[in-house]
N, C-alpha and C positions, 0 to 999 in steps of 0.2 A: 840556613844562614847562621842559626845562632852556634853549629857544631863548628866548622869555620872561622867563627869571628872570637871562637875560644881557642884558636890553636896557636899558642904563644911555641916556636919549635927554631930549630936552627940558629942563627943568628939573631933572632929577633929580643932574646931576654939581654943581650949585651947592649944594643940599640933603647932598645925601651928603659934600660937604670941609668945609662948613662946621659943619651939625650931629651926625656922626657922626663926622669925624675925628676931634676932639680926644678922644673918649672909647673910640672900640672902635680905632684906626686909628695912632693917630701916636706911640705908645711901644712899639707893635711894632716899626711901625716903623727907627726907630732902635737898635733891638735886631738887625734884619735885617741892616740896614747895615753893623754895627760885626764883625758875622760875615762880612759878603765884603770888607769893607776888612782885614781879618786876615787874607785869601788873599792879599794884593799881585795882583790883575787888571791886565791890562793892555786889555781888552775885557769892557765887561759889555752883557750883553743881559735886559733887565727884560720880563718878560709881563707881561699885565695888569695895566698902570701906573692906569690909572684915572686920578685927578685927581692925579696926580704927589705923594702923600703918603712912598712910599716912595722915589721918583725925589728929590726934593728929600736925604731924609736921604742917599739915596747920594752924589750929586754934592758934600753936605758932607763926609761920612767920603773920599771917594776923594782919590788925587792930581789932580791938574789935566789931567796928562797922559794919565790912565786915562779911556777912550773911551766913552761910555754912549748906548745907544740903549734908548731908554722904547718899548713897544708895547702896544697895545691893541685889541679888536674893535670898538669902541664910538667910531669919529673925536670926539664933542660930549666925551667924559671928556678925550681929549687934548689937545683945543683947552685947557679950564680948565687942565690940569696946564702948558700953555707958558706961562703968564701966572708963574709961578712961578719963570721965569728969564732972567735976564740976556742978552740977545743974544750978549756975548762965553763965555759958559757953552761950555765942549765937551759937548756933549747933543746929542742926534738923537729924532725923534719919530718915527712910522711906525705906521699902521693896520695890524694885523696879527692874521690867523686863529692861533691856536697849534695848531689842528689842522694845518698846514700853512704852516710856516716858512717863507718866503724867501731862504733865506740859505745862503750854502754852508758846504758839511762842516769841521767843525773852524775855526769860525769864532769863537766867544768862549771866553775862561778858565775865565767865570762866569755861569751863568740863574741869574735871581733872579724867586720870584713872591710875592705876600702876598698870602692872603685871596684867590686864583684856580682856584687845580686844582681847585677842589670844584663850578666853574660848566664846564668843560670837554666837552662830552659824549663824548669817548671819553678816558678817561684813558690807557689805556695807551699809544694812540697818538699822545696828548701828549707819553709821556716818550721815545719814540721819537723822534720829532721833538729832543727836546731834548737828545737823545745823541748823534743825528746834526751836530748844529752846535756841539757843547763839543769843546773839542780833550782829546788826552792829559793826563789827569789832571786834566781841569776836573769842577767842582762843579755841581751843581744844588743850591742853598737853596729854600726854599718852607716857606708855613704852611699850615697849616689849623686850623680851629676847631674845639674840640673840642666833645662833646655836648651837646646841651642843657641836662642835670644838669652842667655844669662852667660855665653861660651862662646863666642861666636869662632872661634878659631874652628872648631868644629863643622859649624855650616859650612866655610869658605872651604874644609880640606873638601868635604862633601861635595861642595858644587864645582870645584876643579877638578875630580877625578868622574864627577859626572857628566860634565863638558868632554870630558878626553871617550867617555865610554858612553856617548849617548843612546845605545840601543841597550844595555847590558850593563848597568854603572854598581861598581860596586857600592856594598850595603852597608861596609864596616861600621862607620859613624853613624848607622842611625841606630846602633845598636846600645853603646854605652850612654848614648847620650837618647833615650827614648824610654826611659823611667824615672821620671821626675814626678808623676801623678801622685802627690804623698795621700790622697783620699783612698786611691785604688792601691797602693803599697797598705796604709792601715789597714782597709780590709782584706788583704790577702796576710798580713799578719796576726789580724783577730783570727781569720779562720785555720792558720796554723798553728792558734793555740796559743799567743800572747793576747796581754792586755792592753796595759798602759804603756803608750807610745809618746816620749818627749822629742821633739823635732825644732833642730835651726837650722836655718840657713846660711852659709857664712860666703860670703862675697870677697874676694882677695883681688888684688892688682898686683901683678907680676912681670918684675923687669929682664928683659929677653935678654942674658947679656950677649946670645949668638942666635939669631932668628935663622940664618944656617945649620948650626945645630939641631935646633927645635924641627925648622921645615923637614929635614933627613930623618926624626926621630917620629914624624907623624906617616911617614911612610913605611920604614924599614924597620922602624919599633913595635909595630904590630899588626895581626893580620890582613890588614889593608897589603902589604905588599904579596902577600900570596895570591889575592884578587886579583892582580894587577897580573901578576906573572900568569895567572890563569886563563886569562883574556887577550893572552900575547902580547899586551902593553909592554911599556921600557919603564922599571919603579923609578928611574936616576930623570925621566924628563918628568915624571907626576910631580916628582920631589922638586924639581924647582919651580915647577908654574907652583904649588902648593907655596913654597918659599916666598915663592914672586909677590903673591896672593896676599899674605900674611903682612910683610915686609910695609906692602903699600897701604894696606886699610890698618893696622895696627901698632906700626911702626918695632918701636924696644918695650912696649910696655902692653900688656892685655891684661881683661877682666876674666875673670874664673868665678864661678859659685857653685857649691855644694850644697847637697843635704846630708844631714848628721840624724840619724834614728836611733835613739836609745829604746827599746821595745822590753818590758817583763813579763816573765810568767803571769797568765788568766789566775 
């Protein structure tokens, strides 16, 4: 499930910046940002950059002279996120496993991930990997999202596309949204080699200005719609009982809540 529920391919990075950004994705965002541009980096190394939603906020918050390389498993998410910038931009892009980094020891200030470790399939051997390439005293930031009851747009996509596939329901949402445990993330970060772990939670209310939009963007924006095509379903009728679904129990406005990890070097 969890190689699947990573395959952002075809269509689907144009669906996910356009109709998911602005509502789950880009005031995190900029919330990420404004946290590793208050470290003064001189090297930042971004995971799962995606469609360059948090890459862009960074390359805004940073100096000019502060180095940033966007990375991703997914090449079609990087390709969209280079459209986002300027030739002259210091930015670097790079197809890249986070199970297994590229890159020599003590090589950035600062990793930064949004909305990634939760698609990872070994985590701790993520954060290994990302201890080995931070130098002395650098940080790892990263979010994740918290449970369903803190998201509920999530359960409702979950129980409508589990309603439609009751013998066989796809898995997608219980995948990002099924790492919220910050005790069992601590400890899988002690044991990959960090210490001190600062953690908020940040709770947002967000106005839908096209619940149309969003409902299309929860289907067609990520690999939830390969599930679907998998199981000979139609993704265009999940997309509107989803729509329906949303529409009715949450109207123009929903609640979101993250978690924010600032993790350092043991």
């Amino acid at each position: 499930m969890s190689e699947q529920a990573s395959r952002f391919v075809d269509s689907i990075p144009e669906f996910y910046d356009r109709e998911l950004g602005p509502y789950l994705f880009e005031t995190y965002a900029m919330d990420l940002a404004a946290r590793v541009a208050d470290l003064a980096p001189h090297r930042v190394l971004e995971l799962a950059a995606g469609t360059g939603i948090v890459t862009r906020a960074l390359r805004n918050a940073l100096p000019d002279d502060c180095e940033l390389l966007a990375t991703d498993l997914n090449p079609p998410m990087l390709e969209w996120a280079r459209t986002k910038f300027r030739p002259d931009e210091n930015i670097s892009f790079e197809p890249v496993d986070a199970m297994h980094l590229p890159f020599d020891a003590a090589s950035f200030d600062v990793v930064v991930c949004q909305f990634g470790v939760m698609f990872f399939p070994e985590k701790e051997q993520s954060f290994r990997e990302v201890s080995r390439v931070l130098r002395p005293g650098g940080h790892y930031l990263f979010s994740v999202w918290d449970s369903w009851q803190a998201n509920p747009f999530a359960r409702m996509a979950h129980e409508v596309v589990a309603g439609i596939f009751p013998d066989d329901a796809p898995g997608f949402y219980r995948v990002p949204f099924g790492y919220s445990d910050t005790a069992a993330i601590k400890a899988e970060l002690a044991a990959g080699g960090f210490g001190a772990c600062m953690i908020d939670t940040l709770p947002l209310q967000v106005e839908l200005e096209s619940v149309q939009a969003f409902g299309h963007g929860l289907v067609f924006g990520n690999p939830l719609y390969e599930e679907i095509v998998s199981r000979g379903g139609d993704p265009q009728l999940v997309c509107s009982a989803i729509t329906a679904e949303v529409e009715k129990n949450l109207g123009d406005s929903m609640p979101l809540q993250a978690i924010v990890l600032d993790a350092s070097l043991a």
